[in-house]
C-alpha positions in Angstrom: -22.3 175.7 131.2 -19.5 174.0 130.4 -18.6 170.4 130.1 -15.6 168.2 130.9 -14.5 166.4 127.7 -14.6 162.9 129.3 -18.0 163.7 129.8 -19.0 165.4 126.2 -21.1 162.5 124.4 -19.8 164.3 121.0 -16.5 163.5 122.4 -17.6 160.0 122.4 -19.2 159.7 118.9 -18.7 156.1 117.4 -20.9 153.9 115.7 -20.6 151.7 118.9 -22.4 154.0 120.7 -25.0 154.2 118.0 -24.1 157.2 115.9 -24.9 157.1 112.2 -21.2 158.1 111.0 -21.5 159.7 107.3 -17.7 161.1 107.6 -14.7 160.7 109.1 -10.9 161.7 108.6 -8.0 162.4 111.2 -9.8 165.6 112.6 -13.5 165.4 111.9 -16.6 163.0 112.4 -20.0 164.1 110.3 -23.0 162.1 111.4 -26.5 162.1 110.9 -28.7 164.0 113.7 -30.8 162.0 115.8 -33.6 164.7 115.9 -33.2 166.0 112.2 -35.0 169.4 111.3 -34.5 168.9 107.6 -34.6 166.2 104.6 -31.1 166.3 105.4 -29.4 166.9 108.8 -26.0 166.0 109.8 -23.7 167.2 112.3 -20.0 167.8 111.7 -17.7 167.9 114.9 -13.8 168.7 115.4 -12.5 165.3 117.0 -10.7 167.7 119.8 -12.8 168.9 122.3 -13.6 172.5 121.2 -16.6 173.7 124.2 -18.8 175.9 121.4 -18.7 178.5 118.5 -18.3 181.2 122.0 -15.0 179.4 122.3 -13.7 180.1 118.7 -10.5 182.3 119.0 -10.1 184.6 115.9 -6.1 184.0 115.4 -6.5 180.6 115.1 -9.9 179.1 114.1 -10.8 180.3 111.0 -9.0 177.6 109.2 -10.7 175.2 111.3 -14.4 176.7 110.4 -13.4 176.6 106.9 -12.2 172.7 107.1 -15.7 172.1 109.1 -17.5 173.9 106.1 -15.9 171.5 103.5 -17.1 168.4 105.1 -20.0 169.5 105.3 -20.3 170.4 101.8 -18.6 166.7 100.8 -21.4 165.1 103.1 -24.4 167.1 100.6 -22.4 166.6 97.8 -22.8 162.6 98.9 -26.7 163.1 99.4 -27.0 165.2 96.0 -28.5 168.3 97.9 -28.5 171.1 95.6 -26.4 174.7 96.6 -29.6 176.5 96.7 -31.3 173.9 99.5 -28.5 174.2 102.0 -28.0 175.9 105.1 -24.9 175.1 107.7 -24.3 176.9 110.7 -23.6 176.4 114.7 -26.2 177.9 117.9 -24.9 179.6 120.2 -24.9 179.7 123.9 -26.8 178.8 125.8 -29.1 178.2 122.9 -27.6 174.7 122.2 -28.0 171.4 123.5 -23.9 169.6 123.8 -21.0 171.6 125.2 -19.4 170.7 122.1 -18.8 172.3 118.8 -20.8 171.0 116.1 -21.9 172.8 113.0 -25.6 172.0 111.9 -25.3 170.6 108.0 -28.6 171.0 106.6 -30.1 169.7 103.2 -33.8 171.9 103.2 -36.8 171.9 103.2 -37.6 172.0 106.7 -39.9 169.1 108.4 -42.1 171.9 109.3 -41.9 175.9 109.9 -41.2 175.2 113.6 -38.2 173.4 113.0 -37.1 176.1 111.0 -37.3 178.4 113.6 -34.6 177.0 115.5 -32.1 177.8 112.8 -32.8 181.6 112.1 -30.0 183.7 109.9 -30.4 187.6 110.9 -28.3 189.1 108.5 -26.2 192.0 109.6 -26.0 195.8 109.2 -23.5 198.5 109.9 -20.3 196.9 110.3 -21.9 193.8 111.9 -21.8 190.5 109.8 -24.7 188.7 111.4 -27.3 190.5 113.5 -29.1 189.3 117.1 -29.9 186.0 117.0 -28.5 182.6 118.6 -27.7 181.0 115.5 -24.6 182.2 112.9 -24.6 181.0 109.4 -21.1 179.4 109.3 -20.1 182.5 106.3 -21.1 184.9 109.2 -19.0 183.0 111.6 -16.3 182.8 109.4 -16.4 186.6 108.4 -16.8 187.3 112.6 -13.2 185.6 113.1 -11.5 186.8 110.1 -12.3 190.2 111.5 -10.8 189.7 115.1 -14.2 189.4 116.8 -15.8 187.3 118.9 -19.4 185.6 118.3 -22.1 185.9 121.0 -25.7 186.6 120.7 -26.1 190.7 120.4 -24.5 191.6 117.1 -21.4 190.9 115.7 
C-alpha cells in the first residue's frame, strides 16, 4: 500500500493537529506516540516524505538512518532513559500502520508482554544481520544498507 504524501498524516505532523512534538530541526520531527508500548515511546520521522524502511535505498540512506538514530538518542537522553532500557527500530511492511517512515524510539519496560511483541528483534545468522521478522532494530537496518541490501521480512 502506498500513500500520496498530501495524504500521509506523518507528513502533516504539527502541534496544530495535536501532535506532542519532543524534537524538531530542519529535517526531523520526534513526537510522542499516541498508543505508546513503553514508559517511553516516541516517534522520529524524516520531514520528506520517505513511504517506509522497504523504501530505503542502500547508496544513499544510511546517513539518513544514522541522523534518525541520533535524535532519537537526544530525545532519551532528554527523558534520562538509561542505554540498557532502550530499543529503536522501524516495522516493516505491511506490518505497519502509516505509509511513512518513522523509527519507533522506545524507553523500556514494556506496558505489558503483548505490547512487546509487536517489536520483536530476531537476530541474524550466516551472513544475514537480522533474521525473519517484521521489525529491524535500527543497527540491523543500518548494517542491511551499508552492505547493499535491501530490508524486507525473510532474512536479510
Amino acid at each position: 500500500m502506498m500513500v500520496e504524501p498530501n495524504s500521509c498524516r506523518f507528513c502533516r505532523v504539527s502541534a496544530e493537529n495535536g501532535f506532542d512534538i519532543v524534537y524538531e530541526d530542519a529535517l526531523f520531527l520526534g513526537f510522542t506516540d499516541r498508543n505508546p508500548a513503553s514508559a517511553h515511546h516516541f516517534q522520529v520521522i524524516p520531514k520528506a516524505h520517505i513511504a517506509s524502511v522497504r523504501s530505503l535505498n542502500p547508496a544513499s540512506h544510511v546517513g539518513l538512518v544514522q541522523a534518525m538514530e541520533a535524535v532519537g538518542r537526544r530525545i532519551l537522553d532528554n527523558f534520562g532513559v538509561p542505554e540498557s532500557m532502550r530499543k529503536m527500530g522501524f516495522h516493516i511492511p505491511p506490518m505497519n500502520s502509516v505509509y511513512h517512515l518513522h523509527l519507533h524510539v522506545q524507553g523500556l519496560p514494556y506496558h505489558s508482554t503483548t505490547r512487546a511483541l509487536k517489536y520483536p528483534v530476531v537476530r541474524g545468522f550466516g551472513h544475514f544481520s537480522k533474521g525473519p521478522s517484521w521489525f529491524v532494530e535500527v543497527h540491523q537496518a543500518m548494517r542491511i544498507l551499508e552492505h547493499g541490501g535491501h530490508i524486507g521480512l525473510l532474512p536479510c
